[in-house]
Each structure stands twice: as C-alpha cells, then as structure tokens.
DSSP file (Angstrom, degrees, kcal/mol; ACC not computed):
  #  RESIDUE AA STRUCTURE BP1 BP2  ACC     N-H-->O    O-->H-N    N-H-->O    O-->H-N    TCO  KAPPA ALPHA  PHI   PSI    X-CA   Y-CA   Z-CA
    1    1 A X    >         0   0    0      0, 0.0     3,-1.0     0, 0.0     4,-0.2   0.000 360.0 360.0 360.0 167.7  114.9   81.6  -18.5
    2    2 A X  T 3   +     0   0    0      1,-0.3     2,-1.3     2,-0.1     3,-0.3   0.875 360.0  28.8 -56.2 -91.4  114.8   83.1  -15.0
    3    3 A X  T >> S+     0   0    0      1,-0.2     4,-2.6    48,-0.1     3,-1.2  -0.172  75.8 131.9 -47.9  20.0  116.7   80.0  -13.6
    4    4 A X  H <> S+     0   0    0     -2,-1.3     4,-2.6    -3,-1.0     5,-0.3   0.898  73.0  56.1 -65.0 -28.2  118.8   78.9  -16.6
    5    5 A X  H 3> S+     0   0    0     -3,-0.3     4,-1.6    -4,-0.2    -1,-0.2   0.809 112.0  40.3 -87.6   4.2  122.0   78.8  -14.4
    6    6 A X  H <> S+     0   0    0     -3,-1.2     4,-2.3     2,-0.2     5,-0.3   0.875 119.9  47.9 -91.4 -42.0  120.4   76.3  -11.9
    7    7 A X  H  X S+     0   0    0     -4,-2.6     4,-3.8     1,-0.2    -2,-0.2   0.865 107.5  52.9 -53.0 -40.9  118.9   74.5  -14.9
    8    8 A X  H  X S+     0   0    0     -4,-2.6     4,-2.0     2,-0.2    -1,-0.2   0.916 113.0  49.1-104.2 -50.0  122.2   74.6  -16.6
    9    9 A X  H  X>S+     0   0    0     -4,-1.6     4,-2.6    -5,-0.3     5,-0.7   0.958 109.5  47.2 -60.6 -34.3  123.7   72.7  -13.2
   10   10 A X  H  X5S+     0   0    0     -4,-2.3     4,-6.1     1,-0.3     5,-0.3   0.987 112.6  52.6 -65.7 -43.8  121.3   70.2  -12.8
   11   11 A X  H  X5S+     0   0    0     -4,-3.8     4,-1.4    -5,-0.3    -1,-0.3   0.868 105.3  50.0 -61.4 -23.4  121.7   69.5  -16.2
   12   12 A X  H >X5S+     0   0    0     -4,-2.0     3,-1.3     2,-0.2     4,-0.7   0.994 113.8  48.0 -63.0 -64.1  125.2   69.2  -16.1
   13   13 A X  H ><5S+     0   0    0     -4,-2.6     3,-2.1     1,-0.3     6,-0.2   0.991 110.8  48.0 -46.8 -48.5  124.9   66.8  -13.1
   14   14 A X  H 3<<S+     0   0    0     -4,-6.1    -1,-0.3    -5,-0.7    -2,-0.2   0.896 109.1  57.7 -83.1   1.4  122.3   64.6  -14.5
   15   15 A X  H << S+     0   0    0     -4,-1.4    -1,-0.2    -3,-1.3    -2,-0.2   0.401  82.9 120.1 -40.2 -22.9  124.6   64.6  -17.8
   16   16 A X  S << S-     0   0    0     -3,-2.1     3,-0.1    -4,-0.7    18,-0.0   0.251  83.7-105.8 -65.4-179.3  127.4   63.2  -15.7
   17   17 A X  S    S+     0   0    0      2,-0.1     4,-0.3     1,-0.1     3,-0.1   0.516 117.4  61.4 -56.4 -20.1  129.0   59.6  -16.6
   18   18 A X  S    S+     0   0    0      1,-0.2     3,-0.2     2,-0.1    -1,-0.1   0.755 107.0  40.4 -74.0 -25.0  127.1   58.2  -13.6
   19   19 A X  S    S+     0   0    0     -6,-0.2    -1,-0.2     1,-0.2    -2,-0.1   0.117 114.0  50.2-127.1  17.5  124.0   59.0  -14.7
   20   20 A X  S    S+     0   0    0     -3,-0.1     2,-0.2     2,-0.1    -1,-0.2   0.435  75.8 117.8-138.9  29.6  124.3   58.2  -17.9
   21   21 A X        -     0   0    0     -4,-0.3     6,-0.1    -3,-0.2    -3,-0.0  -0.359  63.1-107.8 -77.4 133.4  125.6   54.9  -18.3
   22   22 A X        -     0   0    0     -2,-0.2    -1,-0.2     1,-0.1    -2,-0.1  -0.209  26.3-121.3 -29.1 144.1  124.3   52.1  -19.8
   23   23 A X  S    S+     0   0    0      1,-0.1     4,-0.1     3,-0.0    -1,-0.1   0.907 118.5  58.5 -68.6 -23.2  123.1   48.8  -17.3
   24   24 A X  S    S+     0   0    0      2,-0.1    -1,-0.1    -3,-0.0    -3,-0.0   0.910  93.8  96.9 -41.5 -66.1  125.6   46.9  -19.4
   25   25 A X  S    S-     0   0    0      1,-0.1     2,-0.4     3,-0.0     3,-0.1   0.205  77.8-133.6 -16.2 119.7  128.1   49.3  -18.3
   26   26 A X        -     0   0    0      1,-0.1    -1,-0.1     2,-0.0    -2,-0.1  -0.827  44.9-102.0 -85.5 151.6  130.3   48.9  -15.7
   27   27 A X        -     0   0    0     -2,-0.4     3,-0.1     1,-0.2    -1,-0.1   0.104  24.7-146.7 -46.6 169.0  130.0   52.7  -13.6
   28   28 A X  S    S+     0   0    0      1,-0.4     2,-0.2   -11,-0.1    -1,-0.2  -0.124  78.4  16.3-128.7  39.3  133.2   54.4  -14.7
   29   29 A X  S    S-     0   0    0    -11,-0.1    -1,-0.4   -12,-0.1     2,-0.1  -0.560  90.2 -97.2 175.7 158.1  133.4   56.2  -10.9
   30   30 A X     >> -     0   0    0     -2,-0.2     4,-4.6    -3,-0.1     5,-0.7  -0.337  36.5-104.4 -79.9 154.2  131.8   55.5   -7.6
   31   31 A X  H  >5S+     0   0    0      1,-0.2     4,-1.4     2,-0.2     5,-0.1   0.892 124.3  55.9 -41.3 -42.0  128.5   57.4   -6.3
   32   32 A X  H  >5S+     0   0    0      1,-0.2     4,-0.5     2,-0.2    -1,-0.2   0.882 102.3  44.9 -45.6 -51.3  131.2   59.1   -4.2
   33   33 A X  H >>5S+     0   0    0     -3,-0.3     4,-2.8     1,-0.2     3,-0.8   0.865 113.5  56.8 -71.0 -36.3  133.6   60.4   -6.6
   34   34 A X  H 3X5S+     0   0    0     -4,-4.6     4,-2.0     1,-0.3    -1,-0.2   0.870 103.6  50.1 -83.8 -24.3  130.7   61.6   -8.4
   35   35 A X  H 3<<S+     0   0    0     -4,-1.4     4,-0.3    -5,-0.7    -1,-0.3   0.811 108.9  52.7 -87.3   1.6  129.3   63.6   -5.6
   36   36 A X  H << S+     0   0    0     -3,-0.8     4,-0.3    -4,-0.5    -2,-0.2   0.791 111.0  45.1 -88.5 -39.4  132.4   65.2   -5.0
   37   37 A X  H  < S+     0   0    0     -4,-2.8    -2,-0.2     2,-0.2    -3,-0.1   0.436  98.5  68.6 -83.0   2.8  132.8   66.3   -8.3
   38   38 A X  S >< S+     0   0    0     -4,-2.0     3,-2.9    -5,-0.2     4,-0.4   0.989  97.4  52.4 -61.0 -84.3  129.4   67.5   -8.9
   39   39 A X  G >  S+     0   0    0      1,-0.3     3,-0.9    -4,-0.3     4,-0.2   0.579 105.4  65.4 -38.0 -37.8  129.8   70.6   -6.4
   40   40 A X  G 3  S+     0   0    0     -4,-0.3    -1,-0.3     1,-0.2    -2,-0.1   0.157  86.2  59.2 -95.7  39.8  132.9   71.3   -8.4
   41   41 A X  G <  S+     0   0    0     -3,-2.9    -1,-0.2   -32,-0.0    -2,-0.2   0.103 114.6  44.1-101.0   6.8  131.3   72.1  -11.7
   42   42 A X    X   +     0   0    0     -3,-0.9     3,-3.3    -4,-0.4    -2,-0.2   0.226  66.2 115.1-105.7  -3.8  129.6   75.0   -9.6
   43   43 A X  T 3  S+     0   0    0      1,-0.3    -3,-0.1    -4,-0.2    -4,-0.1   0.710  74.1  56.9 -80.7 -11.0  132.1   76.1   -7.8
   44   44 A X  T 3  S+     0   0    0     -3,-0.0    -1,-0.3     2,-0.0     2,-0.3   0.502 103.8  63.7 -60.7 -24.8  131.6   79.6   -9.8
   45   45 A X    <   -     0   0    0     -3,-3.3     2,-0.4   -40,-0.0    -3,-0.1  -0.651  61.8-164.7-107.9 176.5  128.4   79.9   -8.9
   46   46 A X        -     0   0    0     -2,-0.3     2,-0.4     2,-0.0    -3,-0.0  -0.909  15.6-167.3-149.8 127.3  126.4   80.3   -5.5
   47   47 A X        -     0   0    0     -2,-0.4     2,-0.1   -41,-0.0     3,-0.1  -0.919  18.9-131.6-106.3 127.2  122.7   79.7   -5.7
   48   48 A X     >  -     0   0    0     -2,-0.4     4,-1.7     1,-0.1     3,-0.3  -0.375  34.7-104.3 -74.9 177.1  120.4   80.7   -2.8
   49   49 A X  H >> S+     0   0    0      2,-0.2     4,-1.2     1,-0.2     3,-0.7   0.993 123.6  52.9 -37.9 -91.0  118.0   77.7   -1.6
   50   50 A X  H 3> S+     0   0    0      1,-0.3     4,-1.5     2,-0.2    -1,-0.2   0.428 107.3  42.8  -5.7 -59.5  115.4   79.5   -3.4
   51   51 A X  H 3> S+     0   0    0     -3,-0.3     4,-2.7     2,-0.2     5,-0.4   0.929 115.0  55.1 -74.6 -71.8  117.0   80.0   -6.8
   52   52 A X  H <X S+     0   0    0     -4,-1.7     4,-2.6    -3,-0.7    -2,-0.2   0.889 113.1  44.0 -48.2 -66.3  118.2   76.1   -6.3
   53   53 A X  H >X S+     0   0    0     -4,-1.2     4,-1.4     1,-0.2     3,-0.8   0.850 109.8  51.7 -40.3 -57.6  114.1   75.1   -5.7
   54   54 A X  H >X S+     0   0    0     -4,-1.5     4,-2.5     1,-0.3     3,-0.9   0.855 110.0  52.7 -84.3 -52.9  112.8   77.1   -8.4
   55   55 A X  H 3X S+     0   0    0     -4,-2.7     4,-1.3     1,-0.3    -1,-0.3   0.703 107.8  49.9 -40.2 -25.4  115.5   75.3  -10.8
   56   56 A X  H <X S+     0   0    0     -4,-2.6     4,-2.3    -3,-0.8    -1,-0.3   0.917 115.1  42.8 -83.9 -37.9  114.4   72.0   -9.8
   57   57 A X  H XX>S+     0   0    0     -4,-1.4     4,-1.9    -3,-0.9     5,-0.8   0.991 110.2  57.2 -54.5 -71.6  110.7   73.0  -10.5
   58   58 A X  H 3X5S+     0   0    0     -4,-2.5     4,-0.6    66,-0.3    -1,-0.2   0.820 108.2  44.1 -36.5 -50.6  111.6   74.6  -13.6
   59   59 A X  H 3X5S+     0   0    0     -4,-1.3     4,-1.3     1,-0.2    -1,-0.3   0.926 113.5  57.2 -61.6 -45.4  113.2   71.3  -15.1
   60   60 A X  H <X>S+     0   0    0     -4,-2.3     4,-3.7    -3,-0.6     5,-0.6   0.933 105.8  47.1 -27.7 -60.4  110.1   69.5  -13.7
   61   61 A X  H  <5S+     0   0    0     -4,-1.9    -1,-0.2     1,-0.2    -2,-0.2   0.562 108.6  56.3 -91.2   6.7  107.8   71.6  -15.6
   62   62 A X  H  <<S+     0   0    0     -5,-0.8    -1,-0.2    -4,-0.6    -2,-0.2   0.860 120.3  27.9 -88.9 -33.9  109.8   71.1  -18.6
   63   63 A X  H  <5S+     0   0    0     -4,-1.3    -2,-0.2    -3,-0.2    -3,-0.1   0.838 128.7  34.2 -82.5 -44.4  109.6   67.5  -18.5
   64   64 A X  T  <5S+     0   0    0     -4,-3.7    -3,-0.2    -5,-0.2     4,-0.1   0.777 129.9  20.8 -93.7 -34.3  106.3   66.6  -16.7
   65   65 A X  S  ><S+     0   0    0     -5,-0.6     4,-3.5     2,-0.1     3,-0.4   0.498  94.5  81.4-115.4 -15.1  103.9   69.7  -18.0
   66   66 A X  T  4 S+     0   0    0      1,-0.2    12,-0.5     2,-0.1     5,-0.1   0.858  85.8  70.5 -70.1  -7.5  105.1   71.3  -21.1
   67   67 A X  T  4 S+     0   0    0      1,-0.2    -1,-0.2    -4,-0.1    11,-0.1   0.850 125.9   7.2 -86.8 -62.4  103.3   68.1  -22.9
   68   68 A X  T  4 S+     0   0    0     -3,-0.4    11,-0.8    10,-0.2     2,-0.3   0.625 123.2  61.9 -66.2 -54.8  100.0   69.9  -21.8
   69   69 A X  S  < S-     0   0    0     -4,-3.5     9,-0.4     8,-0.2     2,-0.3  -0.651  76.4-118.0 -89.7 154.3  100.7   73.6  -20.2
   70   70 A X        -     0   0    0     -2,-0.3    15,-3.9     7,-0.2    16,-0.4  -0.679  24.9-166.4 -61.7 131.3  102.2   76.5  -21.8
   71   71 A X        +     0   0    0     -2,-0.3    15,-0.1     5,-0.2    -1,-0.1   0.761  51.9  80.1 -95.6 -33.9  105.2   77.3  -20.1
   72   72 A X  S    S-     0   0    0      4,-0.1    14,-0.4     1,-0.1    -2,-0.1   0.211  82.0-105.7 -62.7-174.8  106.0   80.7  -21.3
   73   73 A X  S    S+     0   0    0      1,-0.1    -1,-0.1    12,-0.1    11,-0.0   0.941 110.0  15.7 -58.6 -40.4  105.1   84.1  -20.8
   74   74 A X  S    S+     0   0    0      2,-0.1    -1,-0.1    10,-0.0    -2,-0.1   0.552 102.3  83.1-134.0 -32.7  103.1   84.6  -23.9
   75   75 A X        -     0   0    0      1,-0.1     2,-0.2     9,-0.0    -5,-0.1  -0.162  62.9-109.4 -87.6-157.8  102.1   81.4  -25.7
   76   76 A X        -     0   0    0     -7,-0.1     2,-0.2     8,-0.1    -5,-0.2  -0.763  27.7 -97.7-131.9 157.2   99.4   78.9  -25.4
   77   77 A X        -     0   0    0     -2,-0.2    -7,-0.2     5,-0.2    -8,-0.2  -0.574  15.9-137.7 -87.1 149.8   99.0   75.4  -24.4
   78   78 A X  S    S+     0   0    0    -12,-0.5     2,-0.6    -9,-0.4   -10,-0.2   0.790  97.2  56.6 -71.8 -20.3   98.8   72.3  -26.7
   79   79 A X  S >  S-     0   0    0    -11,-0.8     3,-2.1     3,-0.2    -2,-0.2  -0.666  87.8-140.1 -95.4 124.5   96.1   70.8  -24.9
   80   80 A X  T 3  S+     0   0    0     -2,-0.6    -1,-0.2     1,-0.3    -3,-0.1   0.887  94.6  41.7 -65.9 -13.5   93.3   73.2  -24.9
   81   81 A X  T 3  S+     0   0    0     -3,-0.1     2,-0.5     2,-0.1    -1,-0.3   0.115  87.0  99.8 -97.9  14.8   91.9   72.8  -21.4
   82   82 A X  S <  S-     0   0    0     -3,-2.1    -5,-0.2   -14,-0.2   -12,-0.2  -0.921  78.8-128.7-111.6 100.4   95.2   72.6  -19.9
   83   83 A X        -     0   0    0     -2,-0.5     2,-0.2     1,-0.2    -2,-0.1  -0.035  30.6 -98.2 -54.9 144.8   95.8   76.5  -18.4
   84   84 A X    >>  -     0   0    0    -15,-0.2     3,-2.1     1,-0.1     4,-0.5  -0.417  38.7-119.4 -56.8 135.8   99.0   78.3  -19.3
   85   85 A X  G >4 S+     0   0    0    -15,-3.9     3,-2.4     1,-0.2     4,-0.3   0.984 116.8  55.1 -40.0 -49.1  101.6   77.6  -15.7
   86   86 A X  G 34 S+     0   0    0    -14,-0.4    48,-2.1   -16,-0.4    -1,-0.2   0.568 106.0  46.0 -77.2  20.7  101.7   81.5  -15.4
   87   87 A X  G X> S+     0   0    0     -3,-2.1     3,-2.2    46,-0.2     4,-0.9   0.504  90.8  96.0-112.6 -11.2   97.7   81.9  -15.3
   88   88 A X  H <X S+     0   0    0     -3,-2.4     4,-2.2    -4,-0.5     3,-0.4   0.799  72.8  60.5 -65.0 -31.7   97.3   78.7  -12.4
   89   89 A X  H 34 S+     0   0    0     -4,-0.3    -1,-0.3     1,-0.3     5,-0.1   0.376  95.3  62.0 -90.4  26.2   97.2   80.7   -9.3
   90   90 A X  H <4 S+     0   0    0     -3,-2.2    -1,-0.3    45,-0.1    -2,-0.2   0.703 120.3  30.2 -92.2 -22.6   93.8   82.6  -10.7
   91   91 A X  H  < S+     0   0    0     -4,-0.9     2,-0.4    -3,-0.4    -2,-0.2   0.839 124.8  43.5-104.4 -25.6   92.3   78.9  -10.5
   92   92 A X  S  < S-     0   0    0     -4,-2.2    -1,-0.1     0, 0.0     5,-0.1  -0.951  74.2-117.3-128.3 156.7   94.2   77.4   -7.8
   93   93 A X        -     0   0    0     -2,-0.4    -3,-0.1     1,-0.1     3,-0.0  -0.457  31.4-176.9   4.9 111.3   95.6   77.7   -4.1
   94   94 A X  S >> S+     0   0    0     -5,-0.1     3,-2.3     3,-0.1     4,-0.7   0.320  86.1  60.3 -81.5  -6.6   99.6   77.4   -5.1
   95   95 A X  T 34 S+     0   0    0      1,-0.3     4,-0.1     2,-0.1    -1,-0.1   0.666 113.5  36.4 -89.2  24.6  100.3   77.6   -1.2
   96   96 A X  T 3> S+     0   0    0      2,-0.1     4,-0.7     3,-0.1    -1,-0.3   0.078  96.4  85.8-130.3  24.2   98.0   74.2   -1.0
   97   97 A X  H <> S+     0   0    0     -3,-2.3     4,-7.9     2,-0.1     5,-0.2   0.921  81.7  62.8 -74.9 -42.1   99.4   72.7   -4.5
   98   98 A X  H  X S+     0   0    0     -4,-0.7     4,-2.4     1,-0.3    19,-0.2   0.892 108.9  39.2 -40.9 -50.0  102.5   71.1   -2.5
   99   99 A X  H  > S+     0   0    0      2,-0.2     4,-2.4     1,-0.2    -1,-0.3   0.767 114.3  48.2 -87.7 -18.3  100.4   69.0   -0.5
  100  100 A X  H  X>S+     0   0    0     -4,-0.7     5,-2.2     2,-0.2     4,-1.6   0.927 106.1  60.7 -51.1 -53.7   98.0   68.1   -3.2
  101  101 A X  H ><5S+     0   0    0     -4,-7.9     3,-2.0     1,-0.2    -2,-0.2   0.953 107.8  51.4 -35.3 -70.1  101.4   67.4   -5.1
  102  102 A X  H 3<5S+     0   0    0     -4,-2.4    -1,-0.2    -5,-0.2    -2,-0.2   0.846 115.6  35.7 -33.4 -53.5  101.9   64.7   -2.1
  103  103 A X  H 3<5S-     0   0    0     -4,-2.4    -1,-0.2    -5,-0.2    -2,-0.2   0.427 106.4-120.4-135.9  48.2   98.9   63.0   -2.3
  104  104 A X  T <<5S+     0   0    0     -3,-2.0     2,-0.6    -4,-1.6     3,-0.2   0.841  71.8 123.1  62.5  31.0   98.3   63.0   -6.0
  105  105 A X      < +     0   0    0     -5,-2.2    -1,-0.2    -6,-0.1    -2,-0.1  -0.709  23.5 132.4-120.0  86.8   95.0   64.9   -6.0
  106  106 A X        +     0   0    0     -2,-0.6     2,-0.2     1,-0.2    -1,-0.1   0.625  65.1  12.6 -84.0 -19.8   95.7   67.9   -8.2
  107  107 A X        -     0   0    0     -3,-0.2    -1,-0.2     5,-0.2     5,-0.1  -0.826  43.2-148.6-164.7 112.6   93.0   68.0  -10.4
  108  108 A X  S    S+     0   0    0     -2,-0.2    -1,-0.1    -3,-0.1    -3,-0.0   0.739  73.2 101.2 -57.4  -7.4   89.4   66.7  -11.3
  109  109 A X  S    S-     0   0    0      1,-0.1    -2,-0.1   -28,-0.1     3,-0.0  -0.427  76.2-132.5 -93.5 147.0   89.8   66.9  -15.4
  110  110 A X  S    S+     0   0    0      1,-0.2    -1,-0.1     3,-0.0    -2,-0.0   0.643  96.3  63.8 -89.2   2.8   90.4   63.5  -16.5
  111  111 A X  S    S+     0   0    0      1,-0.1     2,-1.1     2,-0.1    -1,-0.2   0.808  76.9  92.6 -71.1 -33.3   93.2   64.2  -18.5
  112  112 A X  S    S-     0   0    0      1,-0.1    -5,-0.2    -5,-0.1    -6,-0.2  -0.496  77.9-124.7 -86.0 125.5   95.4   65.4  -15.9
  113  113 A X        -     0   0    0     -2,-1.1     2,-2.0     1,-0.1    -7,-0.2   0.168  27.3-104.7 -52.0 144.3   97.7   62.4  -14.5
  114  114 A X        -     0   0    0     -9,-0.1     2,-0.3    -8,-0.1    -1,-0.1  -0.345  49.1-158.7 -86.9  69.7   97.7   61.7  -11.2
  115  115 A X        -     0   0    0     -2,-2.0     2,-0.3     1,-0.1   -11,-0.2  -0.311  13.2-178.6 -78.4 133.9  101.3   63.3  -10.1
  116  116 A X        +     0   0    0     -2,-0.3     2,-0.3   -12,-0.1   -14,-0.1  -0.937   3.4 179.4-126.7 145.6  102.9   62.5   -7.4
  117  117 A X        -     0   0    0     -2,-0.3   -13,-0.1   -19,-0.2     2,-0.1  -0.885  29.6-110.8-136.0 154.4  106.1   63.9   -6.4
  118  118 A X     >  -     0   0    0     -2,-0.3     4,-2.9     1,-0.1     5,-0.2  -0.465  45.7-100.2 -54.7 148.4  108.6   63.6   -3.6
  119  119 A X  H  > S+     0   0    0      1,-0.3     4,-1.4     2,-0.2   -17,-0.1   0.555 120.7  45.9  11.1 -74.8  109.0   66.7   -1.1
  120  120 A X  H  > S+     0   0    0      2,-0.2     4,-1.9     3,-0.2    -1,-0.3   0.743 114.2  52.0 -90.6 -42.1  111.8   68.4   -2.2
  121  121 A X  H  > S+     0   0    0      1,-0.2     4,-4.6    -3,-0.2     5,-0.4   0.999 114.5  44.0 -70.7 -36.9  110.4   68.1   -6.0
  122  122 A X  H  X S+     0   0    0     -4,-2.9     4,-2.1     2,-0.3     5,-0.3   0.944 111.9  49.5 -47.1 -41.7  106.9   69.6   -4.9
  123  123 A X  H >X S+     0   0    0     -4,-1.4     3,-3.0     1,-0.2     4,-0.8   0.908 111.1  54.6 -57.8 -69.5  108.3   72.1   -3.0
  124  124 A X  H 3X S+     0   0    0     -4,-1.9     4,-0.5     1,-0.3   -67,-0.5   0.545 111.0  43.5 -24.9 -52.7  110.5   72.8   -6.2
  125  125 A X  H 3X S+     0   0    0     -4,-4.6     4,-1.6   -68,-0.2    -1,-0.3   0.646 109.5  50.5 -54.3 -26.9  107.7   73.1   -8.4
  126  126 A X  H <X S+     0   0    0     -3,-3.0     4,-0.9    -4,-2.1    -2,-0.2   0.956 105.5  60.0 -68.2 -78.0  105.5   75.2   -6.5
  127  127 A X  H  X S+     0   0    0     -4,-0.8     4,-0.9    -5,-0.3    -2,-0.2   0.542 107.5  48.9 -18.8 -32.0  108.3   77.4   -6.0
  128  128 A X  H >X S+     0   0    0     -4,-0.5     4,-1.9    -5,-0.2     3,-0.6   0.920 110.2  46.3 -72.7 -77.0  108.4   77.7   -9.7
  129  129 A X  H 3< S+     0   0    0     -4,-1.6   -40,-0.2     2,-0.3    -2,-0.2   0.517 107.9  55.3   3.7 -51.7  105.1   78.4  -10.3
  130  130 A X  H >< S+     0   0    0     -4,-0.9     3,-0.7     1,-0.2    -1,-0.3   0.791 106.5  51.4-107.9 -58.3  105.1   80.7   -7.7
  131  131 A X  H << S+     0   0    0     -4,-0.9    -2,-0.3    -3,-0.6    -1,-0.2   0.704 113.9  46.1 -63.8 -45.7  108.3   82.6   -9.7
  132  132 A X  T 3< S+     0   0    0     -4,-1.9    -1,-0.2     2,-0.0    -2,-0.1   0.279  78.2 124.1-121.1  20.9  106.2   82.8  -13.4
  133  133 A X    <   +     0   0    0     -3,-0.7     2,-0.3   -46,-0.1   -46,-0.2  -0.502  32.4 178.6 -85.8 178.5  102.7   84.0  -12.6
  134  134 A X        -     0   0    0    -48,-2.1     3,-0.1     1,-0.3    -2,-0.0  -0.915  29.8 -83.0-158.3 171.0  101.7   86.6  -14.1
  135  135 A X  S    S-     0   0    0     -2,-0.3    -1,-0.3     1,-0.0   -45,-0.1   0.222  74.7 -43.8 -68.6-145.0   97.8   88.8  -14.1
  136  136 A X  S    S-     0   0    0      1,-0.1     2,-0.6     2,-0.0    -1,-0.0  -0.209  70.4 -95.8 -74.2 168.3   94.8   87.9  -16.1
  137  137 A X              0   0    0      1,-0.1    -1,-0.1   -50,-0.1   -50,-0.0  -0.729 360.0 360.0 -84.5 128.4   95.2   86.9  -19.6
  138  138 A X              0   0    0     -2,-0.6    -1,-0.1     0, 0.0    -2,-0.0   0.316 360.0 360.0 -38.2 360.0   94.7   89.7  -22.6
C-alpha cells in the first residue's frame, strides 16, 4: 500500500501494552511513558502531515468500509451497491465528504451506516480517498 509505513506506525502504537491490556489488568506504564515511547519507534522515519492523514484514513477504511467497498485498485465490492473507494469522487463531492463525515449524512442508501467521525479522522479519510481515485471503470 501507498501508506504502509504510516499504517505500519499506527499499528505499532495501537499494538502497544497500553492499548492492549485487559480491564482486569493493571496498565503496565503510564499514558505518559507511553507517549514518549511511541515517537521513538519512529524515530527512523519522518512523515509529512499529509502522508500521516492519509495513514489514518487508510486504517479507517480498512476497518470501517472494506466490509462493503472495494478498497483496491482492481477488485470489486462485497456488497453490490456499495461503489469501489477509488470510483467515489465520479458520484460524490470528496472536498464536501469531511463535513458530511461530521454530521453523519453521507449517504441516502439504507444500507450505509450513519458514520460519524471526529475531525482529524474525517480529514484522514478524505485525504485517503482523495490519494486512491482513479478514472472510470473498464
């Protein structure tokens, strides 16, 4: 994938022992410790903003959309009325998805769930989006 080394940090972070703990558990390091040592399991990389967004989308639309969308270049989606991600911006606006994203109106079909996302994830998804379209379908 485009973004596999921002995917491959966030995953690492949300892998961490903090975040993957039992409630039972007691934490095995404070919110502190862990945010200090997040930033040094990167410390090999440098990610622009950009790159950073598009990773956070991309892990979004692995979780929230492949269930429905095709994510790839080239296949098809499991739901049949659910357009492949890289085809969306022939049917929609992406630069007015973000704020749809915000207040959960994305879509009349009544299958698609009414997501709503914080800020930073909309922008992040859009941004993604934005990164895999691709012309008309063959």
């Amino acid at each position: 994938m485009r973004t596999g080394a921002a995917l491959l940090f966030l995953t690492g972070v949300l892998a961490s022992p903090a975040c993957s703990r039992s409630p039972d558990s007691p934490p095995t390091q404070s919110a502190s410790q862990a945010s200090v040592e997040a930033p040094a399991a990167a410390e090999n990389f440098e990610f622009t903003q950009e790159e950073e967004s598009v990773g956070r989308g991309e892990a979004i639309a692995e979780i929230a959309c492949a269930g429905c969308h095709a994510l790839g270049a080239a296949d098809e989606s499991p739901h049949p009325d659910a357009p492949p991600l890289r085809l969306l911006s022939q049917t929609i606006d992406l630069d007015t998805l973000e704020a749809r994203f915000a207040e959960a109106s994305i879509s009349d079909h009544p299958d698609m769930p009414d997501w709503q996302f914080e800020q930073i994830d909309a922008a992040g998804l859009v941004a993604y989006l934005k990164s895999v379209q691709s012309g008309p379908a063959d």
